[in-house]
C-alpha positions as MATLAB code, in Angstrom:
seq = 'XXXXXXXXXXXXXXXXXXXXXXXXXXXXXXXXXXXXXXXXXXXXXXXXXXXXXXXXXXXXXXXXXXXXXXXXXXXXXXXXXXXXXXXXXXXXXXXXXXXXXXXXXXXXXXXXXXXXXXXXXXXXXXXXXXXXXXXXXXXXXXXXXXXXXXXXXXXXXXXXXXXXXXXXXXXXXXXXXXXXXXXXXXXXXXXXXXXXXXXXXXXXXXXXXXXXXXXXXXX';
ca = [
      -7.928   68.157  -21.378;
      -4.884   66.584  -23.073;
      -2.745   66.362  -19.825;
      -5.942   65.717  -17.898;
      -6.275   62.185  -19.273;
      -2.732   61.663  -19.597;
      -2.047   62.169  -16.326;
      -5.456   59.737  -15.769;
      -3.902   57.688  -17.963;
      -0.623   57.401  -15.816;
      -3.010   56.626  -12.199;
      -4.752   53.788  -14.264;
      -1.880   52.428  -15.778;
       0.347   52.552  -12.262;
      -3.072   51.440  -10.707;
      -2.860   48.179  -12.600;
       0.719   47.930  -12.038;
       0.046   47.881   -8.836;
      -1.980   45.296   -8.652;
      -0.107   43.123  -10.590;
       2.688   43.656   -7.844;
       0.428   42.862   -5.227;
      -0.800   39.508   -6.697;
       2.549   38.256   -7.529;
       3.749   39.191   -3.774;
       0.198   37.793   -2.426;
       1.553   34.077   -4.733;
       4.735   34.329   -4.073;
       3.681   34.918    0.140;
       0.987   32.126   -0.135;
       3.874   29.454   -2.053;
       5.889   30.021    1.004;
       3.373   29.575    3.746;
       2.537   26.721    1.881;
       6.280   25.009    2.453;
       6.919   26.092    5.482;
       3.434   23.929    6.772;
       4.743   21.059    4.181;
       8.235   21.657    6.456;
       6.456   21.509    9.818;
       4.850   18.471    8.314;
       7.588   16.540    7.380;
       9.182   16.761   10.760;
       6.179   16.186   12.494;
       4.790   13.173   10.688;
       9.001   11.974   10.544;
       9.230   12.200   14.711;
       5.726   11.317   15.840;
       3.968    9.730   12.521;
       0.757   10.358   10.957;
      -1.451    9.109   14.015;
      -0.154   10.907   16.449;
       0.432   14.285   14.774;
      -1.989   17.201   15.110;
      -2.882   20.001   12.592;
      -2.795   22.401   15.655;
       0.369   21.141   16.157;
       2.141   21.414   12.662;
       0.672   24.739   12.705;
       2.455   25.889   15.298;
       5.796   24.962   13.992;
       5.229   26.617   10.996;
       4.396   29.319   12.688;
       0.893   29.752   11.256;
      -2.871   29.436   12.157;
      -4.542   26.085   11.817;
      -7.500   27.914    9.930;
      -4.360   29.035    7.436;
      -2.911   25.158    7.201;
      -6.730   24.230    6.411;
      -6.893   27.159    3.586;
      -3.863   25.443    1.923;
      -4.979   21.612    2.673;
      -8.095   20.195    3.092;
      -7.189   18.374    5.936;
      -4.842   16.353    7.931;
      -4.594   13.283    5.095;
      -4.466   15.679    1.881;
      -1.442   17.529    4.011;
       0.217   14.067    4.721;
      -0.009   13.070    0.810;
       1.751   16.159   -0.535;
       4.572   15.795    2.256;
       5.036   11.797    0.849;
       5.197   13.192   -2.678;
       8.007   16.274   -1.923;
       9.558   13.315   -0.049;
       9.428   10.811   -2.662;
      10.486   13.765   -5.085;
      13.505   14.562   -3.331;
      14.194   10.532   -2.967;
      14.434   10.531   -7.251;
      16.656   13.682   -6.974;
      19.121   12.607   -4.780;
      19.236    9.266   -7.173;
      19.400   11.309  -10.523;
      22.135   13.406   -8.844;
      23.769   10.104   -7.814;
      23.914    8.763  -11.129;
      24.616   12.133  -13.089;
      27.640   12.099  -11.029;
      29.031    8.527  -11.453;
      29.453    8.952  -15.371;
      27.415    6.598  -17.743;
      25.769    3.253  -18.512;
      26.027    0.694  -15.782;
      28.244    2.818  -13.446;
      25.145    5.426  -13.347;
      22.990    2.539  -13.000;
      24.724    0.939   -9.813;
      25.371    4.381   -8.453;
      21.453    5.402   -8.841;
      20.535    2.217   -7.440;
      22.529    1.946   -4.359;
      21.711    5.686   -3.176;
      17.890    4.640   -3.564;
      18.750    1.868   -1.025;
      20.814    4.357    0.951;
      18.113    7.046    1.335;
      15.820    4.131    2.131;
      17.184    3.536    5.359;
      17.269    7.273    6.492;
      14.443    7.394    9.954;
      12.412   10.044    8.334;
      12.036    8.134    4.682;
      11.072    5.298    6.391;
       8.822    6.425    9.012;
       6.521    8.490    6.497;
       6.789    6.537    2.811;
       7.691    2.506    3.696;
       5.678    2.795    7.051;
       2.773    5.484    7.274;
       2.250    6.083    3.874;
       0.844    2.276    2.713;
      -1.658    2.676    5.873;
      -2.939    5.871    5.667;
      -3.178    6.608    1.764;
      -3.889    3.033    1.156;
      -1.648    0.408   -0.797;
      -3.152    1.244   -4.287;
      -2.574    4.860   -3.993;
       0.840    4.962   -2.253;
       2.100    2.444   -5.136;
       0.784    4.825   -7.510;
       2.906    7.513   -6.290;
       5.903    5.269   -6.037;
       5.859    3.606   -9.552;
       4.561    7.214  -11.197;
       7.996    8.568  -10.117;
      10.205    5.218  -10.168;
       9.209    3.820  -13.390;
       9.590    7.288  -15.460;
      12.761    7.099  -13.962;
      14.129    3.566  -14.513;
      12.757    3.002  -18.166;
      14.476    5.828  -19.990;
      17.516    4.798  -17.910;
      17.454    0.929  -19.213;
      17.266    2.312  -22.824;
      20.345    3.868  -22.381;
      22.122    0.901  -20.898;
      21.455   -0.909  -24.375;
      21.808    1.927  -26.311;
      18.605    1.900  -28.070;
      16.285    4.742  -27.245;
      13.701    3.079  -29.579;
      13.259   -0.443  -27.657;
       9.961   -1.404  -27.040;
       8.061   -0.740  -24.467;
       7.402   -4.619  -24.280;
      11.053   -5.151  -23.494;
      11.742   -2.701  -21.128;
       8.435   -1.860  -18.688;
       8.755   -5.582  -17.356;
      12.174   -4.826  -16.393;
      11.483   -1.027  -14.597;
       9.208   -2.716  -12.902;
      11.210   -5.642  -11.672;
      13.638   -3.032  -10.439;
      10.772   -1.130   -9.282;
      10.107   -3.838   -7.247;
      13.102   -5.164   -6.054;
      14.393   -1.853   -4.832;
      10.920   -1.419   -3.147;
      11.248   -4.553   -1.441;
      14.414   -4.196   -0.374;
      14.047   -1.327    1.122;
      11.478   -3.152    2.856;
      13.496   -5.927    4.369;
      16.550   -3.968    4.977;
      14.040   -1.445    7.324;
      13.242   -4.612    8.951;
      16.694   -5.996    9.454;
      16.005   -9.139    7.888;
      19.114  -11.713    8.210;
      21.162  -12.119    5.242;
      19.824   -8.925    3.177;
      22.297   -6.456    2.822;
      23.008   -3.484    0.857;
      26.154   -5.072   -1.005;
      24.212   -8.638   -1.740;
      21.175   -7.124   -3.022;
      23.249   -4.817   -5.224;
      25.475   -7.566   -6.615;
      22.035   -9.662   -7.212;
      20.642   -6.952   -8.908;
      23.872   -6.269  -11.497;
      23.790   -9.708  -11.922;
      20.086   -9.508  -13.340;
      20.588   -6.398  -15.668;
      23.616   -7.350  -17.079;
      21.807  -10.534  -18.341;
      18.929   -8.301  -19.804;
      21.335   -6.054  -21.283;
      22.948   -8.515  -23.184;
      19.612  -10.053  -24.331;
      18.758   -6.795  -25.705;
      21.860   -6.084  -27.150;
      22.070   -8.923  -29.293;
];
């Protein structure tokens, strides 16, 4: 009797075991179905944008079923939001990495600042966030995503610049979002070509602003 329910002891055990396995494999299998559509996506909604893009299509270059993109998003808008969020999230790491890279204070500053403007311009960045993604998640929403991301981003970073972690939120939000915004915008023009807006003049405008605040706030 004693081995009897050891050795039932062992199946259950191995049993659950088992199953444990098999969920983990099933999540890990079902994570990477889910970015390889989000892949698909992104070069689908980059090359043809959101209008002309179908589900059957992106599908197909992920080498999936449509009923199998629809298990994983609800449908063709829901898809197109998380694609402008691992874009937008991948637009903030290439900026951290930028400044991480170019030492401290101002220098990571500038360096942060002019690879946002750099990625900007790339077809794919502009085609799904600063084109497609105001029109088909609406304004309010696509901001949302943009100053979620931006703003926890810039804020922490101006703190730094004056060296005072504490500073108020009154004295610094204003200012992430002024950089917030000009960024934004000038990304904008410079997608449009506008004359006289250039990388270089809009960075040497924007130096010129912080290093006024800074030395508000420092004093």
């Amino acid at each position: 009797m004693a081995g009897y329910k050891h050795r039932l002891f062992i199946f259950s055990h191995t049993a659950y075991l088992d199953k444990i396995i098999m969920a983990k494999r099933s999540a890990a299998e079902a994570a990477e179905t889910r970015r390889n559509i989000m892949d698909a996506a992104e070069r689908q909604f980059a090359e043809r944008g959101f209008a002309a893009t179908a589900t059957a299509e992106i599908a197909k270059a992920a080498k999936v079923t449509e009923g199998a993109l629809f298990h994983h998003f609800q449908n063709k808008r829901e898809l197109f939001r998380a694609v402008v969020k691992k874009v937008q999230d991948e637009f903030h790491d290439e900026i951290e990495r930028h400044a991480r890279n170019s030492g401290s204070g101002v220098d990571a500053f500038r360096a942060g600042a002019r690879a946002s403007l750099n990625f900007s311009q790339r077809p794919a960045y502009q085609k799904i966030v600063l084109i497609d993604a105001p029109a088909v998640l609406g304004t309010s929403e696509w901001r949302k995503i943009d100053s979620a991301l931006g703003l926890e981003t810039i804020a922490p970073v101006l703190r730094i610049l004056v060296d005072k972690p504490d500073l108020s939120d009154d004295a610094v939000m204003p200012m992430a979002v002024l950089v917030l915004g000009f960024l934004n915008e000038t990304a904008f023009a410079l997608a449009r070509s506008e004359k006289g807006v250039t990388i270089e003049s809009c960075m040497t405008l924007l130096e010129s602003i912080i290093g006024s605040w800074i030395r508000a706030n420092r004093a």
